[in-house]
C-alpha positions as CSV (number, residue, x, y, z in Angstrom):
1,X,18.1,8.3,14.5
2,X,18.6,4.5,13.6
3,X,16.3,2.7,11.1
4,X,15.7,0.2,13.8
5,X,13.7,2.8,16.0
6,X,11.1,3.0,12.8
7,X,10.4,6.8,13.1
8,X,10.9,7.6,9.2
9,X,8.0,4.7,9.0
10,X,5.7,6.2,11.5
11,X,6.1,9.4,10.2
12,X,4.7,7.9,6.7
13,X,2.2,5.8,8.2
14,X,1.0,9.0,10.2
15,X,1.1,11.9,7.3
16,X,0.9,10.4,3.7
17,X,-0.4,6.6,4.0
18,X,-4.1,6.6,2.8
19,X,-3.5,10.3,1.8
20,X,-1.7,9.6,-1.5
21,X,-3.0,9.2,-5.1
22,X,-2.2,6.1,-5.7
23,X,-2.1,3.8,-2.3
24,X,-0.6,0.3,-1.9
25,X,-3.6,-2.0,-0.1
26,X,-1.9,-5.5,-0.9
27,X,2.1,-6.9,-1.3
28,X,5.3,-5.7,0.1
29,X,8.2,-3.3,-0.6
30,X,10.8,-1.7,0.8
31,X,10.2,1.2,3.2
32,X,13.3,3.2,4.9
33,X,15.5,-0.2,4.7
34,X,12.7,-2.1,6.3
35,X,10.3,-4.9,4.7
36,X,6.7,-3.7,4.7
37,X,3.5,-5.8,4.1
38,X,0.0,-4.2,3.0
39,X,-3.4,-5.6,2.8
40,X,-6.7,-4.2,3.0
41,X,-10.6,-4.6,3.4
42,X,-14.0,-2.8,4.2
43,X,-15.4,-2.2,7.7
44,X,-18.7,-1.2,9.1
45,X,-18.4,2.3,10.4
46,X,-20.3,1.7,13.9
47,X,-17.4,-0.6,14.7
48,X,-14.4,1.9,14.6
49,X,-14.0,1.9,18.4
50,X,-13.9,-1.8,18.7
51,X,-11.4,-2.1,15.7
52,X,-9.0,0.7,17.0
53,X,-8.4,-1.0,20.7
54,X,-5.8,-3.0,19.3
55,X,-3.2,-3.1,16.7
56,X,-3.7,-6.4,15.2
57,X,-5.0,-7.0,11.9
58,X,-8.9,-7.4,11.2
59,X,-8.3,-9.7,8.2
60,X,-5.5,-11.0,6.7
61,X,-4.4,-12.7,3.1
62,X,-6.7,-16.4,3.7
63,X,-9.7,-14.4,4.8
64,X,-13.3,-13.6,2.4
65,X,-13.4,-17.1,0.4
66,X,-16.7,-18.7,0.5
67,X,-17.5,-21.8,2.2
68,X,-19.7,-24.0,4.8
69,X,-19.2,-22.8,8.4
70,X,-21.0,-24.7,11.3
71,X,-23.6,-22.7,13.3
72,X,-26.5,-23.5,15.8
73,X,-28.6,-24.1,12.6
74,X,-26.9,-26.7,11.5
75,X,-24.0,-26.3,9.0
76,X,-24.8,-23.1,6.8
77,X,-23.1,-21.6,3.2
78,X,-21.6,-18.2,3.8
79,X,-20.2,-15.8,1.2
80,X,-17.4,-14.3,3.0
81,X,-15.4,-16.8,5.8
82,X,-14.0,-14.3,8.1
83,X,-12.8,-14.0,11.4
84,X,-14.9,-10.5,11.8
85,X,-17.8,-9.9,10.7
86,X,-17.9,-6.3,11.1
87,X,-15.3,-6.4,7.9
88,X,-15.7,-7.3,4.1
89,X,-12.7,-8.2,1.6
90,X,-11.9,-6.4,-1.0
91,X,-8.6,-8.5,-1.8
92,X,-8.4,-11.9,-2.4
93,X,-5.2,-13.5,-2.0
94,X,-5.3,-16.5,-5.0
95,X,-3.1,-19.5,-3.7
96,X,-2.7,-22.7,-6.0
97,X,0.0,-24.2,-3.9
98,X,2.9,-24.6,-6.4
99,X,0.0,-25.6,-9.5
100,X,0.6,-22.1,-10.5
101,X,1.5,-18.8,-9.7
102,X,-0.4,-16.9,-6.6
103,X,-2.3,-13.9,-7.3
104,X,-4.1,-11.3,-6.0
105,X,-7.9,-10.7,-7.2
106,X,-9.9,-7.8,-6.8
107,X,-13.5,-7.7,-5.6
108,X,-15.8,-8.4,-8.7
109,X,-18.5,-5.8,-7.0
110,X,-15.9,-3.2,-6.9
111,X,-15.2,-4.0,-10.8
112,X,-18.1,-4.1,-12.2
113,X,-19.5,-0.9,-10.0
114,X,-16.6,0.7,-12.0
115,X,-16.9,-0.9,-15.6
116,X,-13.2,-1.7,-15.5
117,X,-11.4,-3.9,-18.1
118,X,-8.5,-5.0,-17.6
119,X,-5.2,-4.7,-19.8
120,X,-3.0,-7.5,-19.9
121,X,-0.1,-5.4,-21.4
122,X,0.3,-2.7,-18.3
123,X,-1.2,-5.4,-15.6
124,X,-3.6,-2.7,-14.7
125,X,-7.5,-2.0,-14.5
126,X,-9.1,1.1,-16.2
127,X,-12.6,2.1,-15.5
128,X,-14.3,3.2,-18.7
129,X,-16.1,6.5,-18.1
130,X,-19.3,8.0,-19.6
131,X,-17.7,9.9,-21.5
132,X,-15.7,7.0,-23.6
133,X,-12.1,7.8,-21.8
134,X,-10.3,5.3,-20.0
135,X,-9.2,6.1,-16.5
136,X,-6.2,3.5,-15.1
137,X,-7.9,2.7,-11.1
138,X,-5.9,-0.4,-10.3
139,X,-2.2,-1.3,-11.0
140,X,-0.8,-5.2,-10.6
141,X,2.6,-5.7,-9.9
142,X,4.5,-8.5,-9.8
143,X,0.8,-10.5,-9.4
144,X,0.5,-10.1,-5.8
145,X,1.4,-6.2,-5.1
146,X,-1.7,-3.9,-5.6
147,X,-2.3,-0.3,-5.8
148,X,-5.8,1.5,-5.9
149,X,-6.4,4.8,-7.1
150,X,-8.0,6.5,-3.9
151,X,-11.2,8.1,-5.9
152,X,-12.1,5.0,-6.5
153,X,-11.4,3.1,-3.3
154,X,-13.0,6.0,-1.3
155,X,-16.3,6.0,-3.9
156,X,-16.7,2.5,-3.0
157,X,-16.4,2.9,0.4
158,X,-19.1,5.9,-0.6
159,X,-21.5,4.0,-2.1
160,X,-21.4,1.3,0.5
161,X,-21.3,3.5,3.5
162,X,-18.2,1.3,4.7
163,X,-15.2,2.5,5.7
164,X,-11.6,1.5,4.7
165,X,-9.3,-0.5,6.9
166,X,-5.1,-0.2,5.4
167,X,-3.2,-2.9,7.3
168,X,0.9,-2.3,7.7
169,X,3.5,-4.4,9.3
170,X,7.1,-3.2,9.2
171,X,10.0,-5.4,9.9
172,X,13.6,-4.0,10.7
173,X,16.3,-6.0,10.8
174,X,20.3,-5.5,11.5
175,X,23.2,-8.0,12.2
176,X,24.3,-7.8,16.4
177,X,22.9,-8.3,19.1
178,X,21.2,-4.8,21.1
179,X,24.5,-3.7,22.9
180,X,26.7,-4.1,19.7
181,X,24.3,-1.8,18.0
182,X,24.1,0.7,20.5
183,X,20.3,0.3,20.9
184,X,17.7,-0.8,23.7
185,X,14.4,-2.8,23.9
186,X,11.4,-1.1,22.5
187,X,7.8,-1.7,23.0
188,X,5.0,1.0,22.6
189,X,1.8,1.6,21.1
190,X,-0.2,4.3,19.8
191,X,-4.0,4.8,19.3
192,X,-6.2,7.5,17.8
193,X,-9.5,7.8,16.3
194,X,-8.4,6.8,12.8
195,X,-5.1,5.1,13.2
196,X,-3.7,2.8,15.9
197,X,-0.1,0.8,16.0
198,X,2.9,-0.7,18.0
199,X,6.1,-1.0,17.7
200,X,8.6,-4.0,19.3
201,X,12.2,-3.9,19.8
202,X,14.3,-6.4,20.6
203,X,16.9,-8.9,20.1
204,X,17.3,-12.7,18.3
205,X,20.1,-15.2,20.1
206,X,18.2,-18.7,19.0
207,X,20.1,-19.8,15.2
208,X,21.8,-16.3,15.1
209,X,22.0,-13.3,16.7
210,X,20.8,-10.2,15.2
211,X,18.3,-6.9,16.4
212,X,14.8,-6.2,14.8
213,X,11.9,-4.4,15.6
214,X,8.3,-4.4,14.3
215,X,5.8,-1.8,13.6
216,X,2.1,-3.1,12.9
217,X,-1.1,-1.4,13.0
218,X,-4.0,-0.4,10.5
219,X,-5.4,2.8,9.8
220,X,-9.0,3.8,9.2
221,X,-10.4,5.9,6.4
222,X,-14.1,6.6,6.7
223,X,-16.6,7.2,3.5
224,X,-17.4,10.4,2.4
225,X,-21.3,11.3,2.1
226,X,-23.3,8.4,-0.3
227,X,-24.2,11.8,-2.1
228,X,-20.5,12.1,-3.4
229,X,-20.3,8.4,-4.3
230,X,-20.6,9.9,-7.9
231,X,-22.6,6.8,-9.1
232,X,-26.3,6.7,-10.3
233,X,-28.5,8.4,-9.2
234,X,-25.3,10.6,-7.4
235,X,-23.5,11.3,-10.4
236,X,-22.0,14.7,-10.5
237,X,-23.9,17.4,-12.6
238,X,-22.7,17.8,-15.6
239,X,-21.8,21.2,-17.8
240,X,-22.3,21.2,-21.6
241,X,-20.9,24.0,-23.6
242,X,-22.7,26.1,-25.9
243,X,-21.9,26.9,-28.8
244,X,-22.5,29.5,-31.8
245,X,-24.6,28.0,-34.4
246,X,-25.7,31.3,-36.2
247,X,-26.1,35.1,-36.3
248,X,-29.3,36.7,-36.0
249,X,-30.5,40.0,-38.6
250,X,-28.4,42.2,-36.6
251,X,-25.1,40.1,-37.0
252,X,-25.4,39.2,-33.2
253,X,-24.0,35.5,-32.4
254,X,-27.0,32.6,-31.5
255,X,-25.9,30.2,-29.1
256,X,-26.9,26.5,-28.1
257,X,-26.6,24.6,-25.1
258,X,-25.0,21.2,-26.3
259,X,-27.2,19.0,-23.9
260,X,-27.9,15.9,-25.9
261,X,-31.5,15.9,-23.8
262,X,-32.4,19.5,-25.3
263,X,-31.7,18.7,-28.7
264,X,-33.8,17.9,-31.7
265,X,-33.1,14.4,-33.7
266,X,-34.6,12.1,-36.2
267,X,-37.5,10.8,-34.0
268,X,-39.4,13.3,-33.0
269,X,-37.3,15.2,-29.7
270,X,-37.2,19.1,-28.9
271,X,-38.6,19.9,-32.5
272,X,-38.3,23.7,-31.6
273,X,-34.9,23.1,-31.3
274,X,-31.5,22.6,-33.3
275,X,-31.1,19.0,-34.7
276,X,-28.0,17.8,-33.1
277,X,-25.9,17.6,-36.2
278,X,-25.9,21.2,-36.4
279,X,-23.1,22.7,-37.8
280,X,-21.1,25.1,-34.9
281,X,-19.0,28.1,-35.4
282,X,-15.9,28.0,-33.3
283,X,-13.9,30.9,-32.8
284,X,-10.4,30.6,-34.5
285,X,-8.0,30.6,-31.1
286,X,-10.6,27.8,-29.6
287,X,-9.7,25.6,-32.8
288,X,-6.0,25.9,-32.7
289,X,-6.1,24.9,-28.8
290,X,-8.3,22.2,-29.9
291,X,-5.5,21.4,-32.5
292,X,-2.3,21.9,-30.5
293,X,-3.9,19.7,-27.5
294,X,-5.0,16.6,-30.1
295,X,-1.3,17.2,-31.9
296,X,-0.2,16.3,-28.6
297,X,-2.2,13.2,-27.8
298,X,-1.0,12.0,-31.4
């Protein structure tokens, strides 16, 4: 079927957009010999009805700055300047009008909630974990293209009990007018629960003539549980591994859990139990995957 009819699109927007590791939410690319446009934000959940009878987008790239808006108090400060307030940005489109280079920033709550840093060598945010690993959860290209890691977009969206509106539009175009193409005039629209779009067909005559057709829409991802957020006090329960730190009269191996928290120290905790700088016995095919697994980091 031709390009123009969009169904290699639809078929992506439908089965793997919002369901894939890493998920554009800002810039464009190429998609089935189409040009595609992404952009993102938050929405409250009770509005999903409201925001999946049409197709058009809830916020777009000069929506979320802060700013004086007029109301029937007077003329009030607001943080967010959108069209709808049922949504909440999570982009920020950075335009300096030729001064210098556009940009797209990320939400400074959805940073810090993560303790990311970010590394000016691969253009990308990690979050530093707990455990002192680095985890990349936002990659920059080209300043103005974005792409989330989806744990930590939908622990966000967790944690805030919001859920998560993807915007696409979808341009096709070809040299020709309709009939030199073979094609015909489209114009339909689809709505579900989570995911509602249209598509346009038709032809250009005004400067030249050529065929295009449009697909735009936005698709809705709603928040897990706040219980799975994974952030304090809903952090996932950890596992500690014990190990063997002697061998009792009859030869038989003594084990430790290796919970900080049940430890003895220098100040006083868990006297009854093993200081923490015990020294551990690991059994000999344990070490060399230990070895062969830090080899390969090196």
């Amino acid at each position: 079927m031709h390009d123009y009819y969009q169904l290699n699109n639809i078929k992506y927007i439908t089965d793997k957009y919002g369901n894939e590791q890493w998920i554009q939410v800002a810039g464009e690319r190429k998609l089935n010999n189409s040009d595609a446009s992404f952009w993102c934000c938050l929405f409250q959940i009770e509005y999903l009805d409201d925001i999946m009878s049409t197709s058009e987008w809830d916020a777009s790239y000069s929506d979320g700055y802060p700013g004086f808006i007029p109301s029937m108090e007077g003329t009030v400060f607001q943080r967010f300047i959108i069209h709808k307030d049922y949504v909440e940005p999570i982009l920020f489109y950075r335009e300096f009008y030729g001064v210098k280079k556009n940009y797209v920033e990320i939400s400074e709550e959805f940073r810090l909630l993560n303790n990311m840093y970010f590394d000016q060598q691969n253009n990308s945010y990690y979050a530093v974990l707990d455990s002192g690993n680095c985890e990349e959860a936002i990659r920059i290209l080209e300043n103005d293209t974005v792409y989330i890691n989806i744990k930590y977009l939908k622990r966000f969206a967790s944690a805030k009990q919001m859920g998560i509106l993807l915007f696409f539009d979808i341009r096709y175009e070809t040299p020709g007018l309709l009939s030199d193409n073979n094609l015909t005039k489209i114009d339909k629209e689809h709505k579900d629960t989570t995911l509602v779009y249209k598509i346009f067909g038709n032809e250009e005559r005004t400067f030249q003539q050529y065929t295009f057709s449009r697909l735009l829409g936005k698709k809705a991802l709603l928040p897990p549980p706040i219980i799975e957020c994974g952030y304090f006090p809903y952090e996932k329960k950890r596992t500690y591994v014990e190990f063997i730190i002697w061998h009792d009269e009859n030869g038989c191996e003594v084990t430790f859990t290796s919970y900080p928290d049940k430890l003895s120290n220098y100040f006083g905790a868990n006297s009854d139990a093993p200081n923490y700088m015990t020294l551990v016995f690991l059994k000999e095919r344990f070490l060399i995957n230990i070895l062969s697994v830090l080899t390969c980091i090196k």
